[in-house]
C-alpha positions in Angstrom: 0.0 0.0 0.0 1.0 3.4 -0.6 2.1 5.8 1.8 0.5 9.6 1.5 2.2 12.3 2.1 1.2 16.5 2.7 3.1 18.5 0.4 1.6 21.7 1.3 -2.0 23.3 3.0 -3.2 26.6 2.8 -6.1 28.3 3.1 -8.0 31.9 3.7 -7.9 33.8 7.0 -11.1 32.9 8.9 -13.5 36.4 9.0 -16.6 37.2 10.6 -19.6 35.9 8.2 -21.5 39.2 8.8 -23.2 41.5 5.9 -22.2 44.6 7.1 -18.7 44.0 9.1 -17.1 40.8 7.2 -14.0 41.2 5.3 -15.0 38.9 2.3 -18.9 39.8 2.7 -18.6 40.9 -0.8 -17.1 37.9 -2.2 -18.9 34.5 -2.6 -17.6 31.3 -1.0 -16.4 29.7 -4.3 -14.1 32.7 -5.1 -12.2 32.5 -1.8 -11.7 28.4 -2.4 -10.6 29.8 -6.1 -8.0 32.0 -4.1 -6.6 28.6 -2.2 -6.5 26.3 -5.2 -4.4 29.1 -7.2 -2.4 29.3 -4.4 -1.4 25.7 -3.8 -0.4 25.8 -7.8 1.8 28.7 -7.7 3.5 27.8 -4.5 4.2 24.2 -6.2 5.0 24.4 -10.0 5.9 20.8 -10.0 2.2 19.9 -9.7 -0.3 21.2 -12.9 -4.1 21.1 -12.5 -4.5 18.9 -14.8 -2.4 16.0 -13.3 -4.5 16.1 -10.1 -6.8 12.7 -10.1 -9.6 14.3 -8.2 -10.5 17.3 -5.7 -12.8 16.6 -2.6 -14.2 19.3 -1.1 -16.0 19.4 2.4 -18.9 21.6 3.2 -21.7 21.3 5.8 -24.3 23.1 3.9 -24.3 22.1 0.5 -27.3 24.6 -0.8 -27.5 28.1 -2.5 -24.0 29.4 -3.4 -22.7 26.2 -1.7 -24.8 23.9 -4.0 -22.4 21.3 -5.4 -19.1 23.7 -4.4 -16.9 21.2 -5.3 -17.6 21.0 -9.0 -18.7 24.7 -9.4 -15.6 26.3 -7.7 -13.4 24.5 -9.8 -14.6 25.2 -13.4 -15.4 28.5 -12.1 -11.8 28.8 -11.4 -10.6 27.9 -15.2 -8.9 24.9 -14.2 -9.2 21.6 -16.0 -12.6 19.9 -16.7 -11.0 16.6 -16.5 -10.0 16.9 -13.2 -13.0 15.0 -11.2 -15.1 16.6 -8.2 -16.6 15.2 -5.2 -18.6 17.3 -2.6 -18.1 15.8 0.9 -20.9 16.0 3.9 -20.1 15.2 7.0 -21.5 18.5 8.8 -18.4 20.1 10.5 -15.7 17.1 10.3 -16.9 17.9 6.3 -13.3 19.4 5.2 -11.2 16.0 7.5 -13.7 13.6 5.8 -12.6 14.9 2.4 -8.8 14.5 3.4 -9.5 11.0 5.1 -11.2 10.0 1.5 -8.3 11.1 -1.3 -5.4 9.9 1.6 -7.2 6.5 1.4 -7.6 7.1 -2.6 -3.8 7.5 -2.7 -3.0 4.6 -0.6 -5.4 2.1 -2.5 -3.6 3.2 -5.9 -6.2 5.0 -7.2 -4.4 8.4 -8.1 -1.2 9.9 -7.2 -2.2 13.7 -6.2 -5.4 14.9 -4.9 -6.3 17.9 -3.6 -8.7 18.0 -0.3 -10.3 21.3 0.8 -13.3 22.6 2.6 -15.0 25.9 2.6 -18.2 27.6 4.5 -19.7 31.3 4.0 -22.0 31.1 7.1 -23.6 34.8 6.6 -24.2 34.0 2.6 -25.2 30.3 3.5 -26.4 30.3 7.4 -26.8 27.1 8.9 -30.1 25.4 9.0 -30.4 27.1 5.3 -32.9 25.0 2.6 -32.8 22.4 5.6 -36.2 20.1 6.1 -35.9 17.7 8.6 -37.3 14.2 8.1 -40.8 13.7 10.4 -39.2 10.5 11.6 -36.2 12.1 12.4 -38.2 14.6 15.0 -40.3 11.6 16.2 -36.5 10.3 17.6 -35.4 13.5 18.7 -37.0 16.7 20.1 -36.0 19.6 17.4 -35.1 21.9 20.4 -32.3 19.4 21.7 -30.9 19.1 18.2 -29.8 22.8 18.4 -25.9 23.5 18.9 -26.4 25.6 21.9 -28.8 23.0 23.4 -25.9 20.3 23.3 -23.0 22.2 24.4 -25.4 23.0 27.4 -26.1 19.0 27.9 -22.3 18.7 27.5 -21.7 21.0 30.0 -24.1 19.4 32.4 -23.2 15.4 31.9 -19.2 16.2 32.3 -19.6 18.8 35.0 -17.8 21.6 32.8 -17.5 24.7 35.3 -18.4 28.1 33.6 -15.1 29.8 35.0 -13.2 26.8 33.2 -14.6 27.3 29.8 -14.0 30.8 29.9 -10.7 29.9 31.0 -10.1 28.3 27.7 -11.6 30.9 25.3 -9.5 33.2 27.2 -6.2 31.2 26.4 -7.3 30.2 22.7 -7.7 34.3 21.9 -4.1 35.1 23.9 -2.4 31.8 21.9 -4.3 33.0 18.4 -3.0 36.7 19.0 0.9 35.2 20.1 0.9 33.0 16.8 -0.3 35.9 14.4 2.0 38.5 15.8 5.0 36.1 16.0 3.9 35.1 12.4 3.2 31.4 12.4 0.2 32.0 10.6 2.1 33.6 7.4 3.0 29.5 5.8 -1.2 28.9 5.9 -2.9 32.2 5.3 -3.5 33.2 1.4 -3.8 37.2 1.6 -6.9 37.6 -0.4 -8.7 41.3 -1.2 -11.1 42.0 1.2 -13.0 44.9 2.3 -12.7 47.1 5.7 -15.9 47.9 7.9 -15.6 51.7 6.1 -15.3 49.7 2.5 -11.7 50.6 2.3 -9.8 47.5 0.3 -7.3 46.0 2.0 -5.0 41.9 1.4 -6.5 40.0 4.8 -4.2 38.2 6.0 -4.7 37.5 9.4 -8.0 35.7 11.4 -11.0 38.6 12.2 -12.0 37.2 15.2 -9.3 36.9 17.3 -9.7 39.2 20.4 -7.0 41.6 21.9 -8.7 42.9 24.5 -10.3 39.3 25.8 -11.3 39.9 29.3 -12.5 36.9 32.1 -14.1 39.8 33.7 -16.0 41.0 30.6 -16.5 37.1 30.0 -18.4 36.6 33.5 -21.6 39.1 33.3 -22.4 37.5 29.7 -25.7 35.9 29.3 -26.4 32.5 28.7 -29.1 32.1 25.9 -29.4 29.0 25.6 -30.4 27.6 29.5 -30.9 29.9 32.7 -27.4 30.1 34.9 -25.9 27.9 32.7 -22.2 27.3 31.1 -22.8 28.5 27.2 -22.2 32.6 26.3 -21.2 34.1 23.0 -17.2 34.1 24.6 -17.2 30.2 25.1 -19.1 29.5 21.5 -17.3 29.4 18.3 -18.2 32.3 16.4 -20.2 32.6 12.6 -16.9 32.7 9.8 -16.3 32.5 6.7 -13.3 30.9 5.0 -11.9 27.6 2.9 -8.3 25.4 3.2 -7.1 23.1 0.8 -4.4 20.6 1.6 -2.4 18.9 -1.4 -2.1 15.5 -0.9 0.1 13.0 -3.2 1.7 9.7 -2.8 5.5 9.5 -1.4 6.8 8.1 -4.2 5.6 10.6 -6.6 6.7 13.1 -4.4 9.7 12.3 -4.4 10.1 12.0 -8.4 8.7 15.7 -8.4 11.4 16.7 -5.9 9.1 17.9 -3.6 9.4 18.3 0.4 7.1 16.9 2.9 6.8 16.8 6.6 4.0 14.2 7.2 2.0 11.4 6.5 -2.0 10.1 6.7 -1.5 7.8 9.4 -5.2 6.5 9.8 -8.9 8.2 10.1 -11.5 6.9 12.6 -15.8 8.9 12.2 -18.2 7.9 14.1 -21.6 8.6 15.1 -22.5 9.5 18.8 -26.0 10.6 20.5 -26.4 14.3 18.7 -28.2 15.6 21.8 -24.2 15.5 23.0 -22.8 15.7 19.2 -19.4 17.6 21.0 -18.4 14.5 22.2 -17.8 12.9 19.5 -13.9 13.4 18.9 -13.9 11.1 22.2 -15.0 8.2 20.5 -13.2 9.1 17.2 -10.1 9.4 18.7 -10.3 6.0 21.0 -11.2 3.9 18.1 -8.2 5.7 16.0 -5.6 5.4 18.6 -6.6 1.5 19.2 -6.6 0.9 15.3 -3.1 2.3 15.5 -2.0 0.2 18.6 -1.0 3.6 20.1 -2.4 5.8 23.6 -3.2 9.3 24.4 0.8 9.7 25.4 1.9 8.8 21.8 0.4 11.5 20.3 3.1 14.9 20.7 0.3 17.4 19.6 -3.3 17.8 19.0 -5.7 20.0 17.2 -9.2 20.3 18.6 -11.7 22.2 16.7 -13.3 24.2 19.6 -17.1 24.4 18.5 -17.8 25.5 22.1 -15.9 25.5 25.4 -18.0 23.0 27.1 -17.3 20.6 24.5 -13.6 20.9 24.2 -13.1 20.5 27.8 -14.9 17.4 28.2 -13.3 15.6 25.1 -10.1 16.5 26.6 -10.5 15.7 30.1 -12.2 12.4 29.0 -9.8 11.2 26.7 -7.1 12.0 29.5 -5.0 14.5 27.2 -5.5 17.9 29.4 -7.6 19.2 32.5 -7.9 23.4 31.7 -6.2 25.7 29.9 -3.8 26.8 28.8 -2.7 23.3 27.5 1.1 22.2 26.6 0.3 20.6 23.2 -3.5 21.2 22.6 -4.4 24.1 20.3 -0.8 25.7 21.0 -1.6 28.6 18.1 -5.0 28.8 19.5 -8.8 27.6 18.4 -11.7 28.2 16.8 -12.8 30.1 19.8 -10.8 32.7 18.8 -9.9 31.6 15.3 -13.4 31.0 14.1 -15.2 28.0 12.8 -16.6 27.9 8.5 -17.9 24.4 9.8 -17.4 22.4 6.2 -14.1 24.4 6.2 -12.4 23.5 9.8 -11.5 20.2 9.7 -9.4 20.9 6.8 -8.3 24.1 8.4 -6.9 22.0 11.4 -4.8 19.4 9.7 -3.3 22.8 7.5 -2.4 24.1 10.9 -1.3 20.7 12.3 1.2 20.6 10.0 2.9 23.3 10.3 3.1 23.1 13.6 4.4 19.8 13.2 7.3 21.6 11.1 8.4 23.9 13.7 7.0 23.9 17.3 6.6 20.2 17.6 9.3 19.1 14.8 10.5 16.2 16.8 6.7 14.8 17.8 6.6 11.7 15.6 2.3 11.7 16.0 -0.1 14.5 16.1 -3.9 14.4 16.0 -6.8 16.5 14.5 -10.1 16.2 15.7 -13.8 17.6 15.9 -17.0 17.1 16.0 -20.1 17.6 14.0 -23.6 18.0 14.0 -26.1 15.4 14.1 -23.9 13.1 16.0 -20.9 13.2 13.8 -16.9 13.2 15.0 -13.9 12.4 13.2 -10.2 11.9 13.7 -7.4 11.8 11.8 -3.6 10.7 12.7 -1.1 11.9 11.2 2.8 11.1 11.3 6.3 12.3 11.0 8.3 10.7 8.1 11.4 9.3 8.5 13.5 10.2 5.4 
């Protein structure tokens, strides 16, 4: 079997999905993607569009300008119309389920270079957008407990997560987001794309929108909580509405290495699974139990994780369950920060995290020979994805 290997990942900055105060509001979804896919081909000149087997493309609400993104960003992009499509659903692990299928693509023998992306407008398509829920689905399942506010609450609840605790951690994630863009570890992922200021001036964005300066654990504690009376879930401990995509160019080792082209890490093995979606958060625990088993390895193999932080009282639990971390501010979870402060294109993140998980793979954690992505999804969905240093 083949081994796959990352060659490169890049992707937009995250912005606030907002009509009025959104730095791409005036762009549509596809032509940011169009923005990442260019990129990845100027930065590589070895590899031409038209030698790529397929492109799979994760998004969690495939309607309006989102319908069949896969196909239509990439003919609206001018590249080849030979080049096969495939939209990937898997609500927010979306952008890792599109990665998990062309790494196992590459390793079966059935192409040598895929590209895997993901990308999510949330103010141009808003969740719940088109959606009509099955009758025998709400004969299961009360509507009201399917919310993502309702099960962060549950979350919170069934694994005793404090309030001060999550807090604790959106207050880190903004202070180790601001660290990473000033010190410039963002600068190998983020594409600078044309974007428009709050006054319409034009400007290259390059850096996230959401990430908070002046975060404040004060500020944090007299927020309300919508969602359940004296309860654990505000605006500062929820992942924010964003816009943004990430592609990651994937290709087998061996024709890597006849292009001549460098590469950190491998696709080490994928685990989804489904979980109760009144408690859809925790399911990176049982993704990344089932992955680690697979791979005969334990939580203290693993030298660095990325956890897509859809809310605070979900991280916390996966992480304090799965026996990685207790609070913030964690040693090798999230070290540049997470979508707390980063921001969270749901089809778009789980893409977004493997980008960032290897490049910090490249330099802060160089020598870790395993690192972990993870995150979880509506409806009941998680996902985990291992990924691992190559020996050369």
């Amino acid at each position: 079997m083949k081994e796959c290997v990352v060659i490169d990942g890049v992707r937009s900055a995250n912005v606030r999905a907002h009509k009025d105060k959104g730095w791409f509001r005036n762009l549509r979804p596809e032509d940011v993607l169009i923005k990442v896919y260019q990129a990845l081909f100027e930065r590589n000149p070895q590899v031409k569009p038209e030698e790529v087997e397929a492109v799979f493309c994760g998004s969690a609400n495939q309607a309006g300008m989102q319908n069949d993104i896969a196909r239509g960003a990439w003919l609206a992009g001018g590249f080849p119309e030979c080049v096969a499509s495939n939209g990937i659903g898997q609500q927010c692990p979306s952008g890792m389920a599109a990665a998990e299928h062309a790494a196992r693509a590459i390793m079966c023998g059935d192409g040598d270079i895929y590209i895997a992306s993901g990308v999510e407008d949330m103010q141009k398509v808003p969740m719940m957008f088109a959606m009509d829920f099955s009758p025998k689905l709400l004969e299961r399942y009360r509507i009201e407990d399917l919310s993502m506010g309702a099960t962060a609450e549950k979350v919170a609840e069934l694994w005793k997560i404090d309030r001060k605790d999550a807090e604790v951690m959106a207050f880190w994630s903004n202070k180790k987001a601001a660290s990473a863009r000033d010190s410039g570890k963002f600068a190998r992922e983020i594409i600078p794309i044309e974007g428009e200021r709050e006054d319409g001036t034009k400007f290259m964005v390059d850096t996230d929108q959401w990430i908070r300066d002046d975060v404040s654990l004060e500020q944090m504690a007299t927020m309300k909580t919508p969602f359940k009376e004296n309860g654990v879930v505000t605006a500062a401990v929820s992942s924010p509405l964003t816009a943004g995509a990430a592609a990651l160019l994937l290709m087998s080792r061996d024709k890597a290495d006849e292009l001549g082209l460098d590469y950190h890490m491998k696709y080490a093995g994928g685990a989804m699974v489904g979980c109760d979606p009144t408690v859809m958060g925790v399911g990176p625990i049982y993704a990344v139990e089932r992955l680690l088993t697979r791979a005969g390895l334990t939580v203290k193999d693993v030298g660095v994780w990325e956890l897509n932080e859809a809310f605070g009282s979900q991280a916390l639990a996966c992480l304090r369950e799965l026996g990685i971390a207790q609070n913030a501010p964690f040693d090798n979870v999230n070290v540049w920060g997470g979508a707390l402060a980063l921001g969270h294109p749901l089809g778009e993140s789980g893409c977004r995290v493997i980008v960032t998980l290897n490049n910090i793979m490249k330099t802060d954690f160089k020598d870790s020979k395993y690192g972990v992505a993870m995150l979880c999804g509506a409806f009941g969905n998680g996902n985990a994805s291992l990924w691992q240093k190559v020996d050369k």
